[in-house]
Short mmCIF file of the C-alpha atoms (twelve columns), coordinates in Angstrom:
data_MODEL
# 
_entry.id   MODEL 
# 
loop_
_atom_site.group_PDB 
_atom_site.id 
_atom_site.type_symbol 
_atom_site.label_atom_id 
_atom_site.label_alt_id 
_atom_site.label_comp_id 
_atom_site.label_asym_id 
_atom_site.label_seq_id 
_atom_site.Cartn_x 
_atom_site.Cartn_y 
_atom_site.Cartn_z 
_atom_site.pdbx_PDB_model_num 
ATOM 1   C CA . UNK A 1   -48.772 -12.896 -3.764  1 
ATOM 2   C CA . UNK A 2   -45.122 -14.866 -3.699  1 
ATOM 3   C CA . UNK A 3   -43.410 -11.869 -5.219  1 
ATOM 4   C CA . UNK A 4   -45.473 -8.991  -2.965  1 
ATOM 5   C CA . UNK A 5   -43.822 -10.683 -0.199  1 
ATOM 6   C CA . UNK A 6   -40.463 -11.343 -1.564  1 
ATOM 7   C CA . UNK A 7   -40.603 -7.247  -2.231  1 
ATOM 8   C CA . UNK A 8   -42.151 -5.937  0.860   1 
ATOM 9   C CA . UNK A 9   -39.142 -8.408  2.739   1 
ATOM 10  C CA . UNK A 10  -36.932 -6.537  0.505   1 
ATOM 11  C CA . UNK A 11  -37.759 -3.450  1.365   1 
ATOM 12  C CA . UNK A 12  -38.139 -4.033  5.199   1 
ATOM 13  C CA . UNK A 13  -34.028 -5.143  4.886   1 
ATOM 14  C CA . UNK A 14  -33.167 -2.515  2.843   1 
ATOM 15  C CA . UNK A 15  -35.102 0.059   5.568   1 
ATOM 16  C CA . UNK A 16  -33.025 -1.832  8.206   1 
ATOM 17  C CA . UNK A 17  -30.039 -1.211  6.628   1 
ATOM 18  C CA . UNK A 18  -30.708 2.524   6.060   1 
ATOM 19  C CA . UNK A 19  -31.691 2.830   9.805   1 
ATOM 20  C CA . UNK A 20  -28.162 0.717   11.110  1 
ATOM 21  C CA . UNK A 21  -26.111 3.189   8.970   1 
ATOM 22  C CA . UNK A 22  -27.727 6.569   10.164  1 
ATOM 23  C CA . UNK A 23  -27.430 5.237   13.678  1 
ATOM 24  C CA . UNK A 24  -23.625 3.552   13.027  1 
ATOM 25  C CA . UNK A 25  -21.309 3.832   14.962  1 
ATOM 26  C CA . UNK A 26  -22.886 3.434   18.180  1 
ATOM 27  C CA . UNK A 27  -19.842 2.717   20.001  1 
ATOM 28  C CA . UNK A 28  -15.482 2.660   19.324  1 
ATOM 29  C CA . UNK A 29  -14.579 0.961   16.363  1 
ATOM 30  C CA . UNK A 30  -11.426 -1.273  15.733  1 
ATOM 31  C CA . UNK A 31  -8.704  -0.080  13.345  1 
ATOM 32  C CA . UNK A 32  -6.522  -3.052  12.167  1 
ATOM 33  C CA . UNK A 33  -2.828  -2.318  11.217  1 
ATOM 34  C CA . UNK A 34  -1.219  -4.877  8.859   1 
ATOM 35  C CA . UNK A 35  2.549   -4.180  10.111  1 
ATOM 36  C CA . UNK A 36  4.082   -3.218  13.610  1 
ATOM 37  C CA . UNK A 37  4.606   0.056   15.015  1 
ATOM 38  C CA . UNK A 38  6.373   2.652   13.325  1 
ATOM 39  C CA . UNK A 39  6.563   1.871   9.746   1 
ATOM 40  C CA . UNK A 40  4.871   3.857   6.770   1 
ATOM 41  C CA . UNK A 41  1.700   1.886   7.163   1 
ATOM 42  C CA . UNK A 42  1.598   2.480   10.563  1 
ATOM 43  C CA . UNK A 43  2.322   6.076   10.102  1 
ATOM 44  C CA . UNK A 44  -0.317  6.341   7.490   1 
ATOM 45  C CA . UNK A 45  -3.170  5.151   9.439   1 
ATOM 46  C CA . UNK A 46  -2.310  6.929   12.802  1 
ATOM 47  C CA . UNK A 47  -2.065  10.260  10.600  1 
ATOM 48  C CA . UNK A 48  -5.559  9.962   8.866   1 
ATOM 49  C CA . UNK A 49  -7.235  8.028   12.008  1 
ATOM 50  C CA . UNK A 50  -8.084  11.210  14.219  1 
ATOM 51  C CA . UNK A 51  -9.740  13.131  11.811  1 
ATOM 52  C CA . UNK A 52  -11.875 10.095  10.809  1 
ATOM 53  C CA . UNK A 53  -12.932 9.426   14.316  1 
ATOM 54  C CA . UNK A 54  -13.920 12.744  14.580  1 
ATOM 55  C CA . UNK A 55  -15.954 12.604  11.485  1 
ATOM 56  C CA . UNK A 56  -17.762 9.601   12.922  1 
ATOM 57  C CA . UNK A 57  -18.237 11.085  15.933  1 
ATOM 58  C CA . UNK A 58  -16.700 7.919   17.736  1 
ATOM 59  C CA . UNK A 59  -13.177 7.033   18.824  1 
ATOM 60  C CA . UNK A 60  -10.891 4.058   16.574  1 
ATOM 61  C CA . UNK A 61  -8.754  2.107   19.174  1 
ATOM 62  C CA . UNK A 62  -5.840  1.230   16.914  1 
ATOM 63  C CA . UNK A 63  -4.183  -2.658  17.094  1 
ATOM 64  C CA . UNK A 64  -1.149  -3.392  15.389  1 
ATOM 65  C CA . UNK A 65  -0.919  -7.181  13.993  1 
ATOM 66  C CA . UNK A 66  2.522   -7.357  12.650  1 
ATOM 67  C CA . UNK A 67  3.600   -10.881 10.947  1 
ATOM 68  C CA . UNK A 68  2.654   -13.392 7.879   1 
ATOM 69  C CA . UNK A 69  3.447   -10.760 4.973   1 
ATOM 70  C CA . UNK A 70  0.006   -8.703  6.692   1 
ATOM 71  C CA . UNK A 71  -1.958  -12.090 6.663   1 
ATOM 72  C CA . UNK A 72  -1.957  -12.557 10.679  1 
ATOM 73  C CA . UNK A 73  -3.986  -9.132  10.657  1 
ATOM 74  C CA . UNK A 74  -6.242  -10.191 7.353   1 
ATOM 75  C CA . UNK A 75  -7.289  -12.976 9.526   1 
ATOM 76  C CA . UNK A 76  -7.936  -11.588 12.611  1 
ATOM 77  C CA . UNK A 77  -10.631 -8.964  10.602  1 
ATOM 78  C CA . UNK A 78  -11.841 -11.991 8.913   1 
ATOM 79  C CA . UNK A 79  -13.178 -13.261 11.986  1 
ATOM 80  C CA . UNK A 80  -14.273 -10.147 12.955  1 
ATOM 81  C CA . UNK A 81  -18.393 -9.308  12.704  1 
ATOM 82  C CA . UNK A 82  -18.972 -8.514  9.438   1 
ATOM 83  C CA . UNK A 83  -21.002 -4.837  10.883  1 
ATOM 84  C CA . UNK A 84  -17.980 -2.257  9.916   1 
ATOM 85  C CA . UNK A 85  -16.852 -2.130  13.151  1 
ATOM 86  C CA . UNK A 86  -13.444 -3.663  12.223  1 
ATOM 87  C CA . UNK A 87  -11.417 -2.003  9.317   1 
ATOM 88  C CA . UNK A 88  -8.469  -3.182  7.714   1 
ATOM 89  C CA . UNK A 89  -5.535  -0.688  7.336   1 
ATOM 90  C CA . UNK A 90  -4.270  -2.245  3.879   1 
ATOM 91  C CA . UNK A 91  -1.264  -2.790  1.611   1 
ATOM 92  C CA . UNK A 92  -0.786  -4.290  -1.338  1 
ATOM 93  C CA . UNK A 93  0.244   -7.873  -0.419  1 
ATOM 94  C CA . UNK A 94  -2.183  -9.365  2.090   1 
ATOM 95  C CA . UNK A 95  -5.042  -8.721  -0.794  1 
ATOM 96  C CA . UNK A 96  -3.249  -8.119  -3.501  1 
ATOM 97  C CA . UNK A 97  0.783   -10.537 -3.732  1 
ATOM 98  C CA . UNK A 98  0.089   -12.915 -0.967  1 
ATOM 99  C CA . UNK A 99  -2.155  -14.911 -3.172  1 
ATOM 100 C CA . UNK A 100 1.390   -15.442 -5.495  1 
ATOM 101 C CA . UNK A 101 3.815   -15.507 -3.153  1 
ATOM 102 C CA . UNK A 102 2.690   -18.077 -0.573  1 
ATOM 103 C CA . UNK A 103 1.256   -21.895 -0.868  1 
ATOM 104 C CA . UNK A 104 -2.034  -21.180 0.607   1 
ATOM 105 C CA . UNK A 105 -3.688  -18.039 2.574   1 
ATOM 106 C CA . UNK A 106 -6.531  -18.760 5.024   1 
ATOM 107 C CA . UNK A 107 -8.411  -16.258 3.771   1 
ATOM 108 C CA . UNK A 108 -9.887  -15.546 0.065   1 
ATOM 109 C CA . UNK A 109 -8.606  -12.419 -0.494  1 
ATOM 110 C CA . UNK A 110 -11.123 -11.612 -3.425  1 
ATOM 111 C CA . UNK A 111 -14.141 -12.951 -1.470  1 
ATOM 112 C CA . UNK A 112 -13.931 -12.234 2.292   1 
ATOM 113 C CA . UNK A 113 -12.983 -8.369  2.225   1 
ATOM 114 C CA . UNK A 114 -15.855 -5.513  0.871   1 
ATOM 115 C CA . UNK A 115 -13.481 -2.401  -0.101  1 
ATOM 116 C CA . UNK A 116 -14.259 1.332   1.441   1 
ATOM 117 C CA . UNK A 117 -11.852 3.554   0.430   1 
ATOM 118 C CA . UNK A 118 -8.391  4.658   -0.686  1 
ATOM 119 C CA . UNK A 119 -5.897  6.369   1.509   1 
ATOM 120 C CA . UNK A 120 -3.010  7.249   -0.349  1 
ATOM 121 C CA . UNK A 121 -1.977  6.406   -3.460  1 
ATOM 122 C CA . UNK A 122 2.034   7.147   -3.525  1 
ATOM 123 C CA . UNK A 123 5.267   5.999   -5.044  1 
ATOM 124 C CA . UNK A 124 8.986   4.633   -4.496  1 
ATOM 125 C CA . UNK A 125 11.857  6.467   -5.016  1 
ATOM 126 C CA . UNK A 126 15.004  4.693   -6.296  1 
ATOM 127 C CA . UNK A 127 18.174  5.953   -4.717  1 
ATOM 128 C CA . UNK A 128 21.848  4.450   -4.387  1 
ATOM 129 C CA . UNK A 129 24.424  4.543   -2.499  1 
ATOM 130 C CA . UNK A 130 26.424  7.697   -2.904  1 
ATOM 131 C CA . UNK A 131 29.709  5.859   -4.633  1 
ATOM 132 C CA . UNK A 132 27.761  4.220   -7.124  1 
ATOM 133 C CA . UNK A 133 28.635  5.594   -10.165 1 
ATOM 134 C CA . UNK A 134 25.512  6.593   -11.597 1 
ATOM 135 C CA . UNK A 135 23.391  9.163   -11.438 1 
ATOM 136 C CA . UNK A 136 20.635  8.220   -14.028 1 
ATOM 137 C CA . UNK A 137 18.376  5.458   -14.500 1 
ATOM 138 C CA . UNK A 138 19.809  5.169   -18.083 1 
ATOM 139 C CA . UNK A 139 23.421  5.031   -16.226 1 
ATOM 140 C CA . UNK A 140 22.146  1.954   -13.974 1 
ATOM 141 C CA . UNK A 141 21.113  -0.038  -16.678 1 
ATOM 142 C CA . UNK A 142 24.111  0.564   -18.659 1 
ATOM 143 C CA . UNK A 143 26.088  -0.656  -15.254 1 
ATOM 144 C CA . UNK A 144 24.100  -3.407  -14.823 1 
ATOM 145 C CA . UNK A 145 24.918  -4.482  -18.088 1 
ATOM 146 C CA . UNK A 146 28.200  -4.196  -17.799 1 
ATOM 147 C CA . UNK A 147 28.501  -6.431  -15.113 1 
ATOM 148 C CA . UNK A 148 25.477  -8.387  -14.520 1 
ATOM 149 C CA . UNK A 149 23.861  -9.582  -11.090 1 
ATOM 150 C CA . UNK A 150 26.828  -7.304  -9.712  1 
ATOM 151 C CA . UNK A 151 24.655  -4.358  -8.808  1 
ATOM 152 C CA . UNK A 152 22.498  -5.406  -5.896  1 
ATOM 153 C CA . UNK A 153 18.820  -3.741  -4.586  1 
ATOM 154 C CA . UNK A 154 17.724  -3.787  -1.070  1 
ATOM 155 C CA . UNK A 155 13.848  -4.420  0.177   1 
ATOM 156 C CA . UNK A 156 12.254  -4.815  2.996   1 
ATOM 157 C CA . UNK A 157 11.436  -8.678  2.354   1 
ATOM 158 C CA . UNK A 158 11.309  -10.980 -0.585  1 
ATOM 159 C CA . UNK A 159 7.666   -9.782  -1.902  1 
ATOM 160 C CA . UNK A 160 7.402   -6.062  -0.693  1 
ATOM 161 C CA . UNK A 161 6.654   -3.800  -3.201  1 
ATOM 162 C CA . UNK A 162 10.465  -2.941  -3.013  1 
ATOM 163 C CA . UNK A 163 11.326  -5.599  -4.075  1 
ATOM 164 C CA . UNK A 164 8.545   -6.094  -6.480  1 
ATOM 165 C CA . UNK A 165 9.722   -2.615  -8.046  1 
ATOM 166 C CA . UNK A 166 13.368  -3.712  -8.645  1 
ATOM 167 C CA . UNK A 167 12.240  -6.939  -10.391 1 
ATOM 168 C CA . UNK A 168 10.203  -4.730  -12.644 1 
ATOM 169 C CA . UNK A 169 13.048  -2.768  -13.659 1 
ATOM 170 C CA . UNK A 170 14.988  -5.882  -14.133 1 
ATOM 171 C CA . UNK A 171 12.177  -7.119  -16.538 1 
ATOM 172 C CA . UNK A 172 11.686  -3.863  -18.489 1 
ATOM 173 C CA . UNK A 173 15.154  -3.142  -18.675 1 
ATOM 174 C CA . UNK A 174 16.627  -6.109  -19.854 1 
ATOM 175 C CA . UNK A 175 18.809  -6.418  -17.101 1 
ATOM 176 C CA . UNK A 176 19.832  -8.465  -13.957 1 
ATOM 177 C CA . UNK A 177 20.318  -7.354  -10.293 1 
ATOM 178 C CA . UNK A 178 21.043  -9.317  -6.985  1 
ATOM 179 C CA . UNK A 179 17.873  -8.834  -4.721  1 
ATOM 180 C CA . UNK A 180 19.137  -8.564  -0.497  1 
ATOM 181 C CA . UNK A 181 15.584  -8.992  1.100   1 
ATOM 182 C CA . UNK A 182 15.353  -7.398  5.086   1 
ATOM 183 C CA . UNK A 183 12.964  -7.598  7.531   1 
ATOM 184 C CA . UNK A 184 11.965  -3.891  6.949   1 
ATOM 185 C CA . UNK A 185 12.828  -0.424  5.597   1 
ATOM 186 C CA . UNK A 186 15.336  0.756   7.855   1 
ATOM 187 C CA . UNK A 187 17.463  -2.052  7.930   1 
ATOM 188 C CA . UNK A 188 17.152  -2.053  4.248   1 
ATOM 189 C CA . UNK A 189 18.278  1.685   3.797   1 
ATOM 190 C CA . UNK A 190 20.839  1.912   6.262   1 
ATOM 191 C CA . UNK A 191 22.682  -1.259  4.452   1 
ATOM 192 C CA . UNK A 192 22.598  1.013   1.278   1 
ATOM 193 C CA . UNK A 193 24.225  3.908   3.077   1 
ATOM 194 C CA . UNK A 194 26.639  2.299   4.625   1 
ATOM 195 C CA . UNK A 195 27.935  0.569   0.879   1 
ATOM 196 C CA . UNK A 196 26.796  -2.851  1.673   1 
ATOM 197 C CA . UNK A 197 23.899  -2.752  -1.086  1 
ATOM 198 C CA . UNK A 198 24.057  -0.238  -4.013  1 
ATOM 199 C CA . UNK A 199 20.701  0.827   -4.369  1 
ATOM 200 C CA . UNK A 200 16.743  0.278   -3.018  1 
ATOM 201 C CA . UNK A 201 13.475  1.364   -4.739  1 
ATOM 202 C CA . UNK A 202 11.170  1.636   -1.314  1 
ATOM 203 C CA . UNK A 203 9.405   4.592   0.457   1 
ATOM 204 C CA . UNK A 204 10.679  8.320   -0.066  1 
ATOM 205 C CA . UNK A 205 10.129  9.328   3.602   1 
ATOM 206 C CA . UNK A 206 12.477  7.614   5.270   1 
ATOM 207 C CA . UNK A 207 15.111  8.425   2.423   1 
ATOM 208 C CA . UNK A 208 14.666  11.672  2.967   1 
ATOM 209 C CA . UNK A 209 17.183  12.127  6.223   1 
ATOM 210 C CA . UNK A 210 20.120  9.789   4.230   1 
ATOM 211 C CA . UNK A 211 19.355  11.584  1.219   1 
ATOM 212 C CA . UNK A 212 20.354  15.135  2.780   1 
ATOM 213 C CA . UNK A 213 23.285  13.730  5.020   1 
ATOM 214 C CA . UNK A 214 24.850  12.976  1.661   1 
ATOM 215 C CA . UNK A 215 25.305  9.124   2.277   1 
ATOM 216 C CA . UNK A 216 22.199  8.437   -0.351  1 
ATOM 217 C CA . UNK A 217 22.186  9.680   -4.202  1 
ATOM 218 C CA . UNK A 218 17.605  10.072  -5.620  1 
ATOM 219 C CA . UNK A 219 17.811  8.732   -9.270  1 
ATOM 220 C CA . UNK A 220 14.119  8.364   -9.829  1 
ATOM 221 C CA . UNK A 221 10.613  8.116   -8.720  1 
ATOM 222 C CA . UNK A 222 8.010   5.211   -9.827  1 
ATOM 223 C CA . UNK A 223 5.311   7.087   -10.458 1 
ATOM 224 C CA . UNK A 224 3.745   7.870   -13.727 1 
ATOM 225 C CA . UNK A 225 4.760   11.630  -13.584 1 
ATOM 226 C CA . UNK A 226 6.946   13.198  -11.658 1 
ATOM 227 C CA . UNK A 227 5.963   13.999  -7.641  1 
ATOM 228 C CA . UNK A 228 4.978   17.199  -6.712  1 
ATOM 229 C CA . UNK A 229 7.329   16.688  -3.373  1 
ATOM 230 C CA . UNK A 230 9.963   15.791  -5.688  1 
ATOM 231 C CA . UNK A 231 9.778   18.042  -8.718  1 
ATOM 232 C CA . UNK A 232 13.561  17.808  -9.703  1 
ATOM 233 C CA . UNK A 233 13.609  13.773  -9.001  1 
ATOM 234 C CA . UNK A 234 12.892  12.289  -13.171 1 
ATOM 235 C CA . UNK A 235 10.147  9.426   -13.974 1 
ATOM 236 C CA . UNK A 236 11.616  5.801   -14.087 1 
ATOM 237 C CA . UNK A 237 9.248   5.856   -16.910 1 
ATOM 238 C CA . UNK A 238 11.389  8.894   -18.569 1 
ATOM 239 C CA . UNK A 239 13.993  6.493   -19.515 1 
ATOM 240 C CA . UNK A 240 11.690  2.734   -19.576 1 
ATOM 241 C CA . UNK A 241 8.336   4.200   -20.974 1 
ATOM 242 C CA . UNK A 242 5.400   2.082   -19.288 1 
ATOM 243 C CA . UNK A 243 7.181   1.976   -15.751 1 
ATOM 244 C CA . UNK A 244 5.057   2.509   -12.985 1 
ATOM 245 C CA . UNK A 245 5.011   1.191   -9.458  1 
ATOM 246 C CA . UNK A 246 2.052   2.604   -7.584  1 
ATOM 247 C CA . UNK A 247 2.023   2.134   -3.528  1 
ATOM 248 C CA . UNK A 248 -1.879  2.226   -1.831  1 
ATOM 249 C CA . UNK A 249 -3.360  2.091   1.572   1 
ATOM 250 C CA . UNK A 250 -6.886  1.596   1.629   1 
ATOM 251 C CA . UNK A 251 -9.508  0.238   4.182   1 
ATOM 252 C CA . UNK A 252 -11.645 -2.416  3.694   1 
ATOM 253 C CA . UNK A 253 -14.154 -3.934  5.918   1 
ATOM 254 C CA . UNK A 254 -15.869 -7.800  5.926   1 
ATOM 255 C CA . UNK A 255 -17.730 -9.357  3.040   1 
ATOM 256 C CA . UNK A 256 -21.283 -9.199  4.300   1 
ATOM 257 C CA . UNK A 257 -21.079 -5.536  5.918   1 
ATOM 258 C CA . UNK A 258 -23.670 -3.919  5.189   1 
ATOM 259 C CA . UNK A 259 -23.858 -1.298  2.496   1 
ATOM 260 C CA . UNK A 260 -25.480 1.673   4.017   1 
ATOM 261 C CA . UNK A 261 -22.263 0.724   6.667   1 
ATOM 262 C CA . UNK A 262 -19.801 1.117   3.774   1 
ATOM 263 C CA . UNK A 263 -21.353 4.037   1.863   1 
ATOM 264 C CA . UNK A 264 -20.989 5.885   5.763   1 
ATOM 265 C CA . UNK A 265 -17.838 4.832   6.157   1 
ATOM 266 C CA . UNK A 266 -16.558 6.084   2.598   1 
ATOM 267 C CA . UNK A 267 -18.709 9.432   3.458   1 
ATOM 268 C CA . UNK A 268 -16.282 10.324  6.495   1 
ATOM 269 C CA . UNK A 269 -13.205 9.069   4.898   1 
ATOM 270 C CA . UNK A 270 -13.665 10.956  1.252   1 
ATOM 271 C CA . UNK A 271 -14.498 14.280  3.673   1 
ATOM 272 C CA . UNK A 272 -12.023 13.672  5.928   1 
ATOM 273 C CA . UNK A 273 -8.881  12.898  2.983   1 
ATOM 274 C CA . UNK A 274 -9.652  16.132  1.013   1 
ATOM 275 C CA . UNK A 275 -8.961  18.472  3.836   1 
ATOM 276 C CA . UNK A 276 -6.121  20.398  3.207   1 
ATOM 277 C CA . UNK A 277 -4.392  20.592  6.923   1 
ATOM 278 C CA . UNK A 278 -4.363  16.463  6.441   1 
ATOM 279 C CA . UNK A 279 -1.848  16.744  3.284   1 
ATOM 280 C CA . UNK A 280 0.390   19.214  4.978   1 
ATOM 281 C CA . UNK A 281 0.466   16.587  8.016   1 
ATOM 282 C CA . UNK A 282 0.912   13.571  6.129   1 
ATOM 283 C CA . UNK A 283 3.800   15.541  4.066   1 
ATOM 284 C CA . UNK A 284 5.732   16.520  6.921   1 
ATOM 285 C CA . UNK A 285 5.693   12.555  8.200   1 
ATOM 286 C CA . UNK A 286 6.823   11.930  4.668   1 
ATOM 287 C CA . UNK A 287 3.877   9.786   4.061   1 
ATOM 288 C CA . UNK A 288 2.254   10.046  0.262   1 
ATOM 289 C CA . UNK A 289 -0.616  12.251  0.091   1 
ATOM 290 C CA . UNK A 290 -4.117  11.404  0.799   1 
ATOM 291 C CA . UNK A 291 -6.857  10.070  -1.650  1 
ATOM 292 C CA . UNK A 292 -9.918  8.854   -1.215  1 
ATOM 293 C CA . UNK A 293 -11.959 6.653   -3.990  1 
ATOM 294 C CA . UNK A 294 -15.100 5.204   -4.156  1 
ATOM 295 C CA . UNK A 295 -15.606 1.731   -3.000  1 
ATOM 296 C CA . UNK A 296 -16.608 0.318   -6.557  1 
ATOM 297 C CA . UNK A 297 -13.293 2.586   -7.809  1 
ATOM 298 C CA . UNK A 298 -10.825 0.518   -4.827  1 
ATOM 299 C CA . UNK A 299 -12.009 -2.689  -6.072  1 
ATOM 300 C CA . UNK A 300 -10.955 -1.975  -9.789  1 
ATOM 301 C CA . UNK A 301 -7.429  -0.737  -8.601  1 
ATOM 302 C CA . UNK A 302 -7.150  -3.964  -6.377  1 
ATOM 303 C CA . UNK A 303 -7.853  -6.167  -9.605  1 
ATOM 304 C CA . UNK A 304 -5.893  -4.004  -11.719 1 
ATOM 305 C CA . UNK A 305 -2.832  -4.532  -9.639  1 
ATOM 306 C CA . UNK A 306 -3.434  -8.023  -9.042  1 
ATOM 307 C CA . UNK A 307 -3.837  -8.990  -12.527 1 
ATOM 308 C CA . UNK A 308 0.074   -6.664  -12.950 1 
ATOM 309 C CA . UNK A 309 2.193   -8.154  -10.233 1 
ATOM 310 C CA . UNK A 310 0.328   -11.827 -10.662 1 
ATOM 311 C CA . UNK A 311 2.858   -11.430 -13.838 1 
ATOM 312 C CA . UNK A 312 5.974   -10.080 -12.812 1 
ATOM 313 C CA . UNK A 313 6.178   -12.435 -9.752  1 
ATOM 314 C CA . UNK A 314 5.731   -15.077 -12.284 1 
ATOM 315 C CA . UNK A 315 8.341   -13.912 -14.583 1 
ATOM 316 C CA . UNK A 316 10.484  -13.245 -11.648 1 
ATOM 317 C CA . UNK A 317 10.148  -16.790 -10.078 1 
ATOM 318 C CA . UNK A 318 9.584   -15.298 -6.951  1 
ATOM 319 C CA . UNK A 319 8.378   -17.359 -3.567  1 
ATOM 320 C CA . UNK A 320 8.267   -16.105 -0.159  1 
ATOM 321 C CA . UNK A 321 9.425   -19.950 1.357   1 
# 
């Protein structure tokens, strides 16, 4: 009798469930950016946003909540209602590096976020200063060799994946660099123009205009093979076999949301990510192209790259303070 009504409970929730989802959303929803205004995550999530609202049929009012290395906006969805109302725009530290990086989070970031989807899954491109003299990755190494901790690397603050990417090198290489952390990109890049830093490994797009006034040199991309945008640009992993630095944006919602929430939410966004008019956009704001993923599939590249840069930071002795 026990376990009849332990079932038919069961299946009552379950039924709930299926009923919230068809009906969800009922009203906006909340789309949580983890950095301010204007920067490739912001960019990202504004570019795939209205074509997701439209696929739900409801609008996304968009909230920027800049500051903490992205954990001032993990916490805010954190104390959000755990119904999918509120989605996380997310990068790779708040759930991924933080955990490293800082003494304590107030947040677990295994524990207290349910992924949805991917996306975009992109890369870096490594580019110096056009007086450098080198114009291949195997020519930086042998330069940094030559005169070690000489050659410097820009990134938009101690932690990014910038800088995470330049400490790889440094690692698989054999070699040593000077790391100059910013407070962003575009600070970052324009120090590199000018000849203040030699060289950054960050975002492509906003490369792009210094690469074609002349005043930055492309050596190499991170990703595994080379980028269909960038067909001429070599593999890091051409000359240092194993190289790869990945870049994702994902959404993620609450622990506790309900499934049948999720599995709508992944619905619109894997619909909404393979339409074709979204890569041209997101390629002419010089964002990396759209991919979607299951949730079960998001949750094994979020381990996967926690379990990678866990080990470089350590190797690297890096702290954010």
């Amino acid at each position: 009798m026990f376990r009849t009504l332990v079932g038919a409970a069961t299946a009552l929730l379950l039924s709930a469930g299926v009923l919230t989802a068809q009906n969800f959303p009922e009203r906006e929803l909340l789309g949580v950016i983890m950095w301010g205004a204007g920067g490739a995550t912001d960019v990202v999530a504004r570019g795939v946003t209205p074509a997701v609202e439209e696929a739900l049929g409801k609008p996304i009012v968009m909230l920027n909540k800049a500051g903490g290395a992205g954990a001032i906006s993990v916490a805010y969805v954190h104390a959000a209602p755990a119904d999918g109302y509120t989605l996380l725009y997310g990068t790779p530290g708040p759930l991924i590096t933080n955990r490293f990086l800082m003494e304590s989070l107030p947040y677990d970031p295994d524990k207290d976020f349910a992924p949805v989807s991917l996306l975009t899954k992109g890369a870096y491109l490594m580019a110096v200063n056009k007086d450098v003299p080198a114009r291949t990755v195997a020519e930086i190494i042998v330069l940094a060799r030559a005169h070690p901790g000489e050659l410097t690397f820009a990134s938009s603050g101690i932690g990014a994946g910038s800088h995470l990417a330049g400490e790889l090198l440094c690692i698989e290489a054999g070699i040593r660099m000077s790391h100059v952390p910013y407070r962003g990109t575009g600070q970052a890049l324009q120090d590199v123009a000018s000849g203040r830093v030699s060289m950054s490994i960050d975002t492509y797009g906003p490369m792009i205009p210094l690469i074609q006034a002349g005043k930055l040199r492309p050596i190499a991309v991170t990703s595994a093979r080379r980028m269909p945008d960038l067909p001429d640009v070599p593999t890091i992993a051409e000359t240092i076999p194993g190289y790869e630095v990945t870049v994702v944006n994902y959404i993620c919602v609450r622990s506790g949301t309900p499934r049948p929430i999720i599995d709508r939410l992944n619905q619109a966004l894997v619909r909404v990510l393979a339409e074709p008019s979204l890569l041209e956009r997101m390629r002419a704001a010089g964002s990396s192209p759209p991919v979607s993923s299951t949730p079960e599939e998001l949750g094994d590249i979020l381990r996967s790259e926690v379990a990678k840069w866990g080990e470089v930071i350590r190797k690297a002795g890096i702290r954010a303070g």
